[in-house]
Each structure stands twice: as structure tokens, then as C-alpha cells.
LOLO-572249 format. One record per residue (C-alpha): residue number from 0; x, y, z. Coordinates in Angstrom, 1 decimal, padded with zeros to 4 digits. Each point is the difference from the previous one (the first is absolute). Example, Ala and Ser with C-alpha at 12.3 -4.5 7.8 and 13.67 -1.06 7.14 Angstrom:
<0, <012.3, -004.5, 007.8>>;
<1, <001.4, 003.4, -000.7>>;
***
This chain:
<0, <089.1, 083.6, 115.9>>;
<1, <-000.3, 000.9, -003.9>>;
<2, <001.9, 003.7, 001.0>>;
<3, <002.5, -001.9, 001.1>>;
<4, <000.7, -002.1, -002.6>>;
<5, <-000.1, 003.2, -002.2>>;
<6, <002.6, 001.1, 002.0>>;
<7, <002.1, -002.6, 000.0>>;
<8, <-000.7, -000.1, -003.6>>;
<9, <001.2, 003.8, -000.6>>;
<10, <003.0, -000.6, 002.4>>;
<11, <001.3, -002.9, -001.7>>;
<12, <000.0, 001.8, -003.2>>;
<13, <001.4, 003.5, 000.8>>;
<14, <003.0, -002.3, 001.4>>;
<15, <000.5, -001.8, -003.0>>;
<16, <000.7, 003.6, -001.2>>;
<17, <001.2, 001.7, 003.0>>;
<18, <002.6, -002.8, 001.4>>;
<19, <000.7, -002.6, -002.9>>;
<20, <000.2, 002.3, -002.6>>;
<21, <-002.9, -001.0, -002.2>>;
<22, <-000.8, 002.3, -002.6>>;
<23, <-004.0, 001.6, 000.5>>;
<24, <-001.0, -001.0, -003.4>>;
<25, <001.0, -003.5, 000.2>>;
<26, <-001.3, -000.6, 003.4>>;
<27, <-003.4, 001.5, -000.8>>;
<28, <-000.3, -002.7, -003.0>>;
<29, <000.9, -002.7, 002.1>>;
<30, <-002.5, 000.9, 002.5>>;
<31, <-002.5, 001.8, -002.8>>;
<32, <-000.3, 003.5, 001.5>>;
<33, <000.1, 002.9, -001.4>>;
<34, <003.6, 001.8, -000.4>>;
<35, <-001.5, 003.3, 001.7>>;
<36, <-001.2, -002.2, 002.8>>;
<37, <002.8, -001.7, 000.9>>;
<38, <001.9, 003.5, -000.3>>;
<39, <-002.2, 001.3, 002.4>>;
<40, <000.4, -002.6, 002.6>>;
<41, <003.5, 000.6, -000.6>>;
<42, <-000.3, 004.0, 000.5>>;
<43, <-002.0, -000.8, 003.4>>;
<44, <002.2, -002.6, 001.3>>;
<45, <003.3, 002.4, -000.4>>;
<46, <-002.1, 002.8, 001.6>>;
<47, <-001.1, -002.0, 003.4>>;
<48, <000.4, -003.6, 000.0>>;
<49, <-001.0, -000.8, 003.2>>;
<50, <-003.8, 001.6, -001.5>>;
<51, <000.4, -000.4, -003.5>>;
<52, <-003.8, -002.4, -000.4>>;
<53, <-001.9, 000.9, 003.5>>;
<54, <-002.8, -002.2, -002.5>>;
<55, <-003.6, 001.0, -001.2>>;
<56, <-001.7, 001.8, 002.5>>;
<57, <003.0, 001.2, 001.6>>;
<58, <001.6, 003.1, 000.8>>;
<59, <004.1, 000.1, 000.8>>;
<60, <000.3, 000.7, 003.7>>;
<61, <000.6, 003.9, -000.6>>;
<62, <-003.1, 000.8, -002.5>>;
<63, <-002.4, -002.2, 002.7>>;
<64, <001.2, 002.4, 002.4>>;
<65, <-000.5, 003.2, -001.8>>;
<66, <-003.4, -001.3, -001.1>>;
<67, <-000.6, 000.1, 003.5>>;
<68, <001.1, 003.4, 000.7>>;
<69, <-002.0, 000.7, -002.8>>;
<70, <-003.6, -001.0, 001.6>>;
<71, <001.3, 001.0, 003.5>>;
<72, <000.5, 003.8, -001.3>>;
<73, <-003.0, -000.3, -002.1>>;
<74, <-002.0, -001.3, 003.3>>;
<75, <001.7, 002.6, 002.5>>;
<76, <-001.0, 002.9, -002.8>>;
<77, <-003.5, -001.2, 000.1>>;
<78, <000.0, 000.4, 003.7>>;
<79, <001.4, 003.4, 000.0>>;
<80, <-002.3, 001.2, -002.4>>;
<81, <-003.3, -001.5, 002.3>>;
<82, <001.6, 001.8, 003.0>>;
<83, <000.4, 003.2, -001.7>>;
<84, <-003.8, 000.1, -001.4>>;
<85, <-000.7, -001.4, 003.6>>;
<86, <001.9, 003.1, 001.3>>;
<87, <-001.6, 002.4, -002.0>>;
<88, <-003.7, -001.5, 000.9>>;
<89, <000.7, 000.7, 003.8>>;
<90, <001.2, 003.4, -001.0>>;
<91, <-003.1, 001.1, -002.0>>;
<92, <-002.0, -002.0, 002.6>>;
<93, <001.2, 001.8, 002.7>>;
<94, <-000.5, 004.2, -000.8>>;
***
């Protein structure tokens, strides 16, 4: 519930900027932020609203799933590498 309320928090004041025209420094007084804060919400907001505060924790919906590719690569190269000392086992085992 409290990442949402960040959110809304962050939304409401990147559109202060973004759509009523609001100048960053004054609406980071008013809200008592830091300028380079409010300028990065702003940054992230213009770069992919619809993901600009996935929250604490969270990953936007395109670095969750290349985190899983990650560990599924990582898992399947772990794998390989059983089956190829496995491999070479049965090939000593066997002359």
C-alpha cells in the first residue's frame, strides 16, 4: 500500500511539471524534494510512463523478464556442463 502511495506521490508531481507547467525547482520546494529527484522522476516518466515507478522491490516488466532469462541460461549452462563431465565419465568408463 505505502509503494503505492509513493507512486501516486511521484505521479502527481512529475505532472505538476509535465502537464501544468510547474517549474522543477518550485515544485520540489513545495513538496521538499530534492531538485535532482524530482528531475529524475521527470526523466523516467518522459522515457516510459506507463513503468516509470514499478515501486521498491520491483522490476519494470522487461528487466523482470530478462532477469529471468538470466537464471534460466545460467541454470541450462549448469546442466550442460553436468552432462558433458557425465559424457566424458562414460567415455573413460567404458575403454
Amino acid at each position: 500500500m505505502a509503494e503505492n502511495t509513493t507512486k501516486n506521490l511521484n505521479l502527481e508531481a512529475v505532472k505538476l511539471v509535465v502537464e501544468k507547467g510547474r517549474s522543477v525547482p518550485s515544485v520540489a520546494l513545495d513538496l521538499g524534494i530534492h531538485e535532482k529527484t524530482l528531475y529524475k522522476w521527470v526523466s523516467d516518466y518522459k522515457k516510459d510512463s506507463e513503468n516509470a515507478f514499478p515501486g521498491s522491490g520491483r522490476l519494470k516488466p522487461q528487466d523482470e523478464l530478462i532477469r529471468q532469462l538470466k537464471r534460466r541460461v545460467a541454470d541450462l549452462e549448469e546442466e550442460n556442463a553436468i552432462l558433458k563431465k557425465a559424457a566424458a565419465i562414460f567415455a573413460n568408463h567404458r575403454k
